[in-house]
N, C-alpha and C positions, 0 to 999 in steps of 0.2 A: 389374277395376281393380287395377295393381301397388298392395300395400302400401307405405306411407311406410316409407324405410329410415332405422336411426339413425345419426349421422354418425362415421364409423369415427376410433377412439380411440387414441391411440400414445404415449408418456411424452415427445416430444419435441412432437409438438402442445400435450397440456397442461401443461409448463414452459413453450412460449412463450405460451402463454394466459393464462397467470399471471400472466408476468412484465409484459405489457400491463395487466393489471388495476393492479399496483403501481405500474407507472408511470405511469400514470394519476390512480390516486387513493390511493395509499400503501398500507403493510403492511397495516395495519387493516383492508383492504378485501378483501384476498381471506380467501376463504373456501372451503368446497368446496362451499355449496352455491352459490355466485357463480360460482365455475370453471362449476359442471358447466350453468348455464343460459344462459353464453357458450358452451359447448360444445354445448348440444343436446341433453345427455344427461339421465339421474338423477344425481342424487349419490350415489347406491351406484355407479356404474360405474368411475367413479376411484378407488375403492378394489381394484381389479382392478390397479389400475395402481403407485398408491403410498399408503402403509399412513397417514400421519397432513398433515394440513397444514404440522407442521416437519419433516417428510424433507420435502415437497414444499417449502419454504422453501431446505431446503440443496439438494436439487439445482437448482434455480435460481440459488442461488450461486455453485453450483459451476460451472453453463455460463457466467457472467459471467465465470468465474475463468478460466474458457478461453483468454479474449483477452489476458492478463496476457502478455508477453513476458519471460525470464529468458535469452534465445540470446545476448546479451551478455555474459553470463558466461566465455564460451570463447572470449572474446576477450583481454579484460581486467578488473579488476572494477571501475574506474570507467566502463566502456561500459557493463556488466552492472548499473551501479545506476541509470545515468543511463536507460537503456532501460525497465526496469523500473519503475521510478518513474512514469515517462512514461504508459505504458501500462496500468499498473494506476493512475492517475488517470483517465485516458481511460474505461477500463473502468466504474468510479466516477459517473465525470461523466456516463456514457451514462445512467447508472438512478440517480440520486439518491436515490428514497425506500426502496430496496434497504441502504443504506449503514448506514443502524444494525444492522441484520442483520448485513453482513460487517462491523463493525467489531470484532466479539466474537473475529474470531479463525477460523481456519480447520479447527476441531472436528474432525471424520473426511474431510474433502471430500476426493476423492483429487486433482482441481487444486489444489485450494489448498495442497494438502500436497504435492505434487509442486514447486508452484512454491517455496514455503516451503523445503523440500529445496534446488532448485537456488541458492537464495540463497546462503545460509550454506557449500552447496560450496564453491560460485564466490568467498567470499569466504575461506574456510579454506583454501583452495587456493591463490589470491595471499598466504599468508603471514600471514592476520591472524589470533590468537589468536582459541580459539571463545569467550570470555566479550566481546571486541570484536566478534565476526562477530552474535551473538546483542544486541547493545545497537546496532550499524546498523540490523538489519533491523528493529528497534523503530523507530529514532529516523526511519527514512524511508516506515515505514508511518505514525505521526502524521502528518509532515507530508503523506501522501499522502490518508489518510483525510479530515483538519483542512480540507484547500482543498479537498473533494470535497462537503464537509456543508453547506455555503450560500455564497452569494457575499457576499466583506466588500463589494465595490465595490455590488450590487442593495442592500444593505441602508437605503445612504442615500436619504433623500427627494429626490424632484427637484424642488423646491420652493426657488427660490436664496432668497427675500424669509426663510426659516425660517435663514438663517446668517447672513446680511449684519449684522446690530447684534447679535446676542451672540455669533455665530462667527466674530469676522474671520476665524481662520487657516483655516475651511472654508469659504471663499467660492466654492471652484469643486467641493464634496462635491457641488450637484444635478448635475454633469454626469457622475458616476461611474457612474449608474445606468444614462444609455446607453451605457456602454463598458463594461460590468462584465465580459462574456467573455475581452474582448482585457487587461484589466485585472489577471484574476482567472489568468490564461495565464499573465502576464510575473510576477506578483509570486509565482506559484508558481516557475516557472523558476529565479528571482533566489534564491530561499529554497533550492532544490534545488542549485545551483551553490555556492554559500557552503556549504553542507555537504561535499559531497564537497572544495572547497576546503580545509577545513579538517582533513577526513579523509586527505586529499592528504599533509597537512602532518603529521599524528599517525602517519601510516604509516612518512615518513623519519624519524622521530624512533625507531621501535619499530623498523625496519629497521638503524640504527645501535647502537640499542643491543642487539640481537641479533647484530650481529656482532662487538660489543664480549665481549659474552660468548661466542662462539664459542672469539675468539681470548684471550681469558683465562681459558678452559681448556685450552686448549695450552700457554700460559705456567706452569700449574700444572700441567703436569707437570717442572719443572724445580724443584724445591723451591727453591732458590737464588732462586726470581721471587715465590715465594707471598706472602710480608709485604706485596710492593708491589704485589701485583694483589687485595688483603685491602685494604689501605688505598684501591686506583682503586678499589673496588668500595662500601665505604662513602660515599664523596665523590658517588657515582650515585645511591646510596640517598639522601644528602642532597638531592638536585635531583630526585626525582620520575623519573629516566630510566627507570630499570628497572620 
């Protein structure tokens, strides 16, 4: 009679073993000795493989982090943010109970620091100063993480009799519940658009006045210009340009 054999073990089986377990039933839930009874094995055997439950945590992040797109970048960096954004939501939205994990930040992960990296290129390389490039890539990971951590639209009850006499103005809040996906899509979209709108608009403004300064220091080289490119230059400091 062949012996029972045990079920052969790979770092890429038990990441995505894992990562079913979480998504399933949240962080809380794995465990290694959880892992290894999904797996078939002991819980000593995964220690053959990786050394603690939080490595085994990051590199689950890190294969999440895989599907993140930044190829936008080397286009332009509003394709580069709008891509990005997109897909590291997506990425997000696939593993929801995963997201308090990466919301910490992307530690040693080498995708997430790879992508991290291609950000801030892609954005210091169209021209934006690195203390701008570094206050984006903040201000479009909130919003990426924020619409990734629960739906605002599931949140309401679908129970209309609970609005109609104290909530007029959410008289139709029970039907968001069945639309919360298509909901939860457009009103990230709208928030992600309106940003880069706005970055659009801060860009010409820092584009202008960098080449305001280019060319007033070509003017200073004519001592004859200096007093009056000393006084344009206060008058910019007075409005915030520079």
């Amino acid at each position: 009679m062949p012996r029972p054999t045990t079920p052969r073990l790979s770092p890429d089986r038990i990441r995505r073993v894992g990562l079913e377990i979480i998504d399933a039933d949240g962080l809380e839930a794995l465990s290694m000795r959880r892992l290894a009874e999904r797996l078939g094995v002991r819980a000593a055997s995964l220690y053959n493989h990786v050394a603690t439950k939080e490595d085994l945590l990051h590199e689950i992040a890190d294969d999440v982090m895989a599907a993140v797109d930044v190829d936008g970048f080397e286009q332009d960096w509003t394709t580069g943010l709008r891509e990005w954004a997109r897909s590291y939501r997506a990425a997000l939205v696939a593993h929801p109970n995963l997201v308090p994990f990466l919301a910490y930040g992307p530690a040693r992960r080498e995708n997430a620091l790879r992508r991290a990296d291609a950000v801030h290129g892609g954005l210091t390389r169209a021209g934006w100063p690195q203390r701008y490039a570094t206050m984006i890539g903040a201000s479009t990971k909130y919003l990426v993480v924020g619409s990734a951590m629960g739906s605002f639209s599931g949140g309401f009850p679908d129970d209309a009799d609970l609005y109609d006499d104290r909530f007029p103005h959410l008289s139709k809040a029970h039907l968001l519940r069945e639309h919360a996906a298509e909901i939860d899509a457009a009103s990230f979209e709208l928030a992600l658009e309106a940003l880069i709108d706005g970055l659009t608009k801060q860009y010409r403004e820092l584009s202008r006045a960098e080449k305001m300064h280019r060319e007033s220091e070509e003017l200073l080289a004519d001592p004859a210009d200096a007093a009056e490119v000393s006084a344009a230059r206060e008058d910019m400091d007075a409005g915030d340009v520079w």
